[in-house]
C-alpha positions in Angstrom: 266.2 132.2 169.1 265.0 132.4 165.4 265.2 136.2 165.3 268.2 137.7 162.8 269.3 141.3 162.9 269.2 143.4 159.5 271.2 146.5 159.7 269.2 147.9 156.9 266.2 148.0 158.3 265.5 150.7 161.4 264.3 149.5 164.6 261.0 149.2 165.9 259.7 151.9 168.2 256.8 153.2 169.3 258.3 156.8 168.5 257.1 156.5 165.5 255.6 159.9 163.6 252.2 159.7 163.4 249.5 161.8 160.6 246.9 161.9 162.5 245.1 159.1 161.0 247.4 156.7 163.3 249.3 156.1 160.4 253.4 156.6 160.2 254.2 159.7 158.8 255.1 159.5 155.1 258.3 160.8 156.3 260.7 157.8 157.7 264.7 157.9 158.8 265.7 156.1 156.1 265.0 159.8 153.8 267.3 162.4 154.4 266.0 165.3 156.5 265.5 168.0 153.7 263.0 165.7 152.1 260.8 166.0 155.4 261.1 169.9 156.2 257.8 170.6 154.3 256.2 168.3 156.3 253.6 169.2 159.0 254.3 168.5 162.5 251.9 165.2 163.3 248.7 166.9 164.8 247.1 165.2 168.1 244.6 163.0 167.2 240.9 164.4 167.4 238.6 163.0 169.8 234.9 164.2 169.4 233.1 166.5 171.9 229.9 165.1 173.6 226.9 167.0 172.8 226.2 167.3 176.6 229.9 169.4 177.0 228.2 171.5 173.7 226.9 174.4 175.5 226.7 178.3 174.9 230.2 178.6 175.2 231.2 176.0 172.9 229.1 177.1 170.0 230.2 180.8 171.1 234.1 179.7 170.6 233.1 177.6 167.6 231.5 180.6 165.8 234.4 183.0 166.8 237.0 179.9 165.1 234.8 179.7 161.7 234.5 183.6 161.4 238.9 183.5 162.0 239.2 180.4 159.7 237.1 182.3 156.8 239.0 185.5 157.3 242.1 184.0 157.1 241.1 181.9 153.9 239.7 185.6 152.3 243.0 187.3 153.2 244.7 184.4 151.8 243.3 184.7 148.9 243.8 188.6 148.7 247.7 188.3 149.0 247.4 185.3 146.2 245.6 187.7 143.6 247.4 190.4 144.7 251.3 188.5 144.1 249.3 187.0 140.8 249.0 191.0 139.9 252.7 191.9 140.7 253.6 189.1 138.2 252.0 190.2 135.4 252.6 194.0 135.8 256.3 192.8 136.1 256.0 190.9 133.2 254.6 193.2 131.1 257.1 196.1 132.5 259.6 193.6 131.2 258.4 193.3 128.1 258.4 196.6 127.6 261.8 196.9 128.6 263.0 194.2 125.8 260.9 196.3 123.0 263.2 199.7 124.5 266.3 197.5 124.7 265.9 196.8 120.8 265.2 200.4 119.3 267.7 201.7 121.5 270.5 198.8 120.0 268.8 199.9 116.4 269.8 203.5 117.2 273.1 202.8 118.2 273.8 200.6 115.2 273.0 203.6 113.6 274.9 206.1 115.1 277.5 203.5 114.9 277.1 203.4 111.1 277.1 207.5 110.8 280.3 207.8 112.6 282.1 205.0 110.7 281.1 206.8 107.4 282.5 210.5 109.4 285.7 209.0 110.4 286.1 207.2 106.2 284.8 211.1 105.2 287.3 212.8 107.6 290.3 210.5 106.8 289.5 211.3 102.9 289.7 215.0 103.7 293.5 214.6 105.3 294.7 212.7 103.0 293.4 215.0 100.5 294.8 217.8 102.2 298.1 216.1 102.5 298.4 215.0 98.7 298.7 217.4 96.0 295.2 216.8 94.3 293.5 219.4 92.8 290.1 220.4 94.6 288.2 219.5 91.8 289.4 216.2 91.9 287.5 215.5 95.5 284.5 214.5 96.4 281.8 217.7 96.5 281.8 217.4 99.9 285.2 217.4 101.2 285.9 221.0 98.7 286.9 223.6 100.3 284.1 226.6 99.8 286.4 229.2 99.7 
């Protein structure tokens, strides 16, 4: 026979996924499986109803289905705006978080600043204390007031 086997390509079979549309699925073997998980199992194909089988309880159950179908679209929608609003309050909490995070470093640089100029201050005063310089000698505010 003519026929040659190609190990690359993947067997025929009538197993093949189908869209709906009796199509193959967009997802084949040859991709790896985490490239399909977002895909939809393939839905059975539709086959439309006669209008003689359309009676009272037809339109009753089709009615009841669009009614379900639009109240899940609204709530849909609801949680939508609703995360929409959770991400800009947190955004805006975060940005106000940044602003407090920069006077707060602006106050410790200062403090920072204050007690570097205390400890210069304080180790002036020993070592004036420690060395036989007249008072009058020192700074104003490292004299003694009494």
């Amino acid at each position: 026979t003519g026929l040659s086997f190609d190990p690359m390509t993947p067997p025929a079979s009538d197993t093949t996924p189908q869209n709906g549309s009796g199509e193959a699925a967009s997802c084949t073997p040859s991709i790896s499986s985490s490239d399909c998980e977002n895909e939809q199992p393939a839905r059975k194909k539709r086959t439309p109803i006669p209008d003689e089988k359309k009676d009272t309880k037809y339109w009753n159950r089709r009615k009841k289905n669009n009614m379900a179908a639009k109240r899940s679209r609204e709530l849909r929608k609801k949680k939508i705006d609703e995360e929409i609003r959770t991400a800009k309050d947190a955004l805006q909490e975060n940005q106000k978080l940044k602003q407090e995070i920069e006077v707060l470093k602006s106050e410790i640089n200062s403090l920072r600043r204050l007690l570097r100029d205390a400890n210069m201050t304080l180790s002036l005063w020993i070592r004036a204390k420690q060395s036989s310089e007249p008072a009058s000698q020192l700074p104003p505010m490292l004299r003694n007031p009494s």
